[in-house]
Each structure stands twice: as structure tokens, then as C-alpha cells.
C-alpha positions in Angstrom: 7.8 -5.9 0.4 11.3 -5.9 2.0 13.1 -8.7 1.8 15.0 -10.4 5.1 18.4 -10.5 5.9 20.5 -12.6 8.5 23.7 -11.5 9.3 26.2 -13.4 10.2 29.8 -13.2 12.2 30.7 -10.8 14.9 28.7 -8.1 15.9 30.7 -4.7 14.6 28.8 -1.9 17.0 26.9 1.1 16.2 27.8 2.9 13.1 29.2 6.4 13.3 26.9 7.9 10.7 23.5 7.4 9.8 22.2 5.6 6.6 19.8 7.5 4.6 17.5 5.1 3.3 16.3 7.2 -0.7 13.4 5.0 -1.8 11.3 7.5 -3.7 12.1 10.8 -5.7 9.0 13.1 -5.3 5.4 12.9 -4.3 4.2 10.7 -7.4 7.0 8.2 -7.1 5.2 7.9 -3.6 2.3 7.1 -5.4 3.4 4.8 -7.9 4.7 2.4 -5.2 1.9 2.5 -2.9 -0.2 1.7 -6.3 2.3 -0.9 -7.0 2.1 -2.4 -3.3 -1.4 -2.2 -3.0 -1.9 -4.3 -6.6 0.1 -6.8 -5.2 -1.3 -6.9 -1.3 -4.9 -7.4 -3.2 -3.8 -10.0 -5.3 -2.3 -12.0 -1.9 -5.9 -11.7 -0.6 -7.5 -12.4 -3.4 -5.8 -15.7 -3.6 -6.0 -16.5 0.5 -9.7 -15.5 1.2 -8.7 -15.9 5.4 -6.4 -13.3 5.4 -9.0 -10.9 4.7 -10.7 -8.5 7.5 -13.3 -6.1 7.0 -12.9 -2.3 6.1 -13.5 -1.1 10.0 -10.7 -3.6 11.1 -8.5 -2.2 7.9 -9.6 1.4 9.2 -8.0 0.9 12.4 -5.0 -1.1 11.1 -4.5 1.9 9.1 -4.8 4.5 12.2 -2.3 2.2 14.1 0.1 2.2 11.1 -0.1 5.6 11.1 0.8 6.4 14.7 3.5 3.7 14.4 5.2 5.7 11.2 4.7 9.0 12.7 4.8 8.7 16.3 6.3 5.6 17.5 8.8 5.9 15.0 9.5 9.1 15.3 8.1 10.3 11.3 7.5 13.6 12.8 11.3 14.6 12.7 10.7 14.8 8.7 8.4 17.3 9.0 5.9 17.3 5.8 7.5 14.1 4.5 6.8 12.3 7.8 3.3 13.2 7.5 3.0 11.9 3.8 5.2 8.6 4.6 2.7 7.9 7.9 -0.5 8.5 5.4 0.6 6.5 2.6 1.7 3.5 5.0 -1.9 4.3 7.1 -3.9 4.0 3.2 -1.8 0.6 2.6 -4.3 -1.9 4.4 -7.4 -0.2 3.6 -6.4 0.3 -0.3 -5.1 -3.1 -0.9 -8.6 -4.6 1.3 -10.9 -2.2 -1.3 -8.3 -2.9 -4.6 -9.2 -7.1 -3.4 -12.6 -6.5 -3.0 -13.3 -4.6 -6.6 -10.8 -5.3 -8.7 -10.9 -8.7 -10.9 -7.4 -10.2 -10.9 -5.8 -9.2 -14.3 -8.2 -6.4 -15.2 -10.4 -4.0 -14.8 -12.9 -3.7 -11.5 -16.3 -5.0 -12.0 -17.9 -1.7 -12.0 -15.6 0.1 -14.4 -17.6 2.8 -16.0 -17.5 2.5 -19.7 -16.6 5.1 -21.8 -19.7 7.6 -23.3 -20.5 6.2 -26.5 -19.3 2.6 -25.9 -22.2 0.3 -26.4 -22.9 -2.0 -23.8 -23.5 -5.3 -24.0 -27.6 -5.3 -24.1 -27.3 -2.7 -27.0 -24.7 -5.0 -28.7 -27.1 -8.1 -28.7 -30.1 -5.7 -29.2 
């Protein structure tokens, strides 16, 4: 989801203050993007059927990511938002492995409940 950069010329040292990277306001603009990253993850699987893995193996991507974010990376120095970063970036593989699984491209899941009073489709041809 990020894009890459090369840099090129002579190498200008460290810089004197740190950048602070703002992607997201509050809590649910957390949650829009890990909705809007997931979507897009499941529709890469969808369309290349190796790259998928099963849940357990997406379970413990997700407990490595986590650890990564808030250990290796040192998320813990943000306190609450540390903890909520390292979850959301832990729930990335195993939402977008679940969102491939149940979700048919361009719609609704299979297994959408319908609404109460929506005939279904034996009442319809009934």
C-alpha cells in the first residue's frame, strides 16, 4: 500500500528532527483504512489463488506482525495508539484471507443474511 521510492544523489545525513508521519485522524479513520486495505488485499488473492495460506498460517502472520509493530519496532513508545496500530496491522492478513474467502468480488459475501421480510428466492418462484 505504500508506494517505493529511490533516491538519488549524495547522501545528506541524519535529519535533525523527526518526521511525524499523520495517516489517520481518530479511531474510525483507523478503521476505514484497514477496511479499505483489506478489500483490496482479498481482491489480490482472489485473483492469484497461490498466494493464499490458510487461516492458522494467517494467525501467526498476524501475531508476528504484531510483535514487529509493537515490539521490534518499538510501537510501545505510543502508548494506547501503539497497541491499536500493532492490532490493526496484526488483523490485516487474517481479515483480508477471511474478506477473499467469503466475499464475491464486486458484492455482497455468499452468505449475506437477507433482510426479515425479503422473500427468498424459493418463495419468489413458489
Amino acid at each position: 500500500m505504500h508506494p517505493t521510492t529511490h533516491m538519488a544523489g549524495r547522501y545528506g545525513g541524519r535529519l535533525s528532527y523527526p518526521i511525524d508521519h499523520w495517516v489517520d485522524t481518530d479511531i474510525s479513520d483507523m478503521l476505514c483504512r484497514l477496511d479499505r486495505y483489506t478489500a483490496q488485499r482479498a481482491a489480490d488473492l482472489q485473483r492469484l489463488p497461490k498466494a493464499r495460506h490458510g487461516l492458522l498460517s494467517h494467525l501467526f502472520r498476524g501475531i508476528r506482525r504484531f510483535w514487529k509493530c509493537y515490539v521490534t519496532r518499538r510501537g510501545y513508545r505510543e502508548g494506547d495508539w501503539g497497541v491499536l496500530i500493532a492490532l490493526m496491522a496484526a488483523l490485516y492478513p487474517m481479515l483480508s484471507e477471511l474478506r477473499a474467502r467469503l466475499e464475491v468480488p464486486g458484492g455482497l459475501s455468499e452468505t449475506e443474511p437477507q433482510p426479515i421480510g425479503t422473500p427468498t428466492v424459493d418463495e419468489e418462484a413458489a
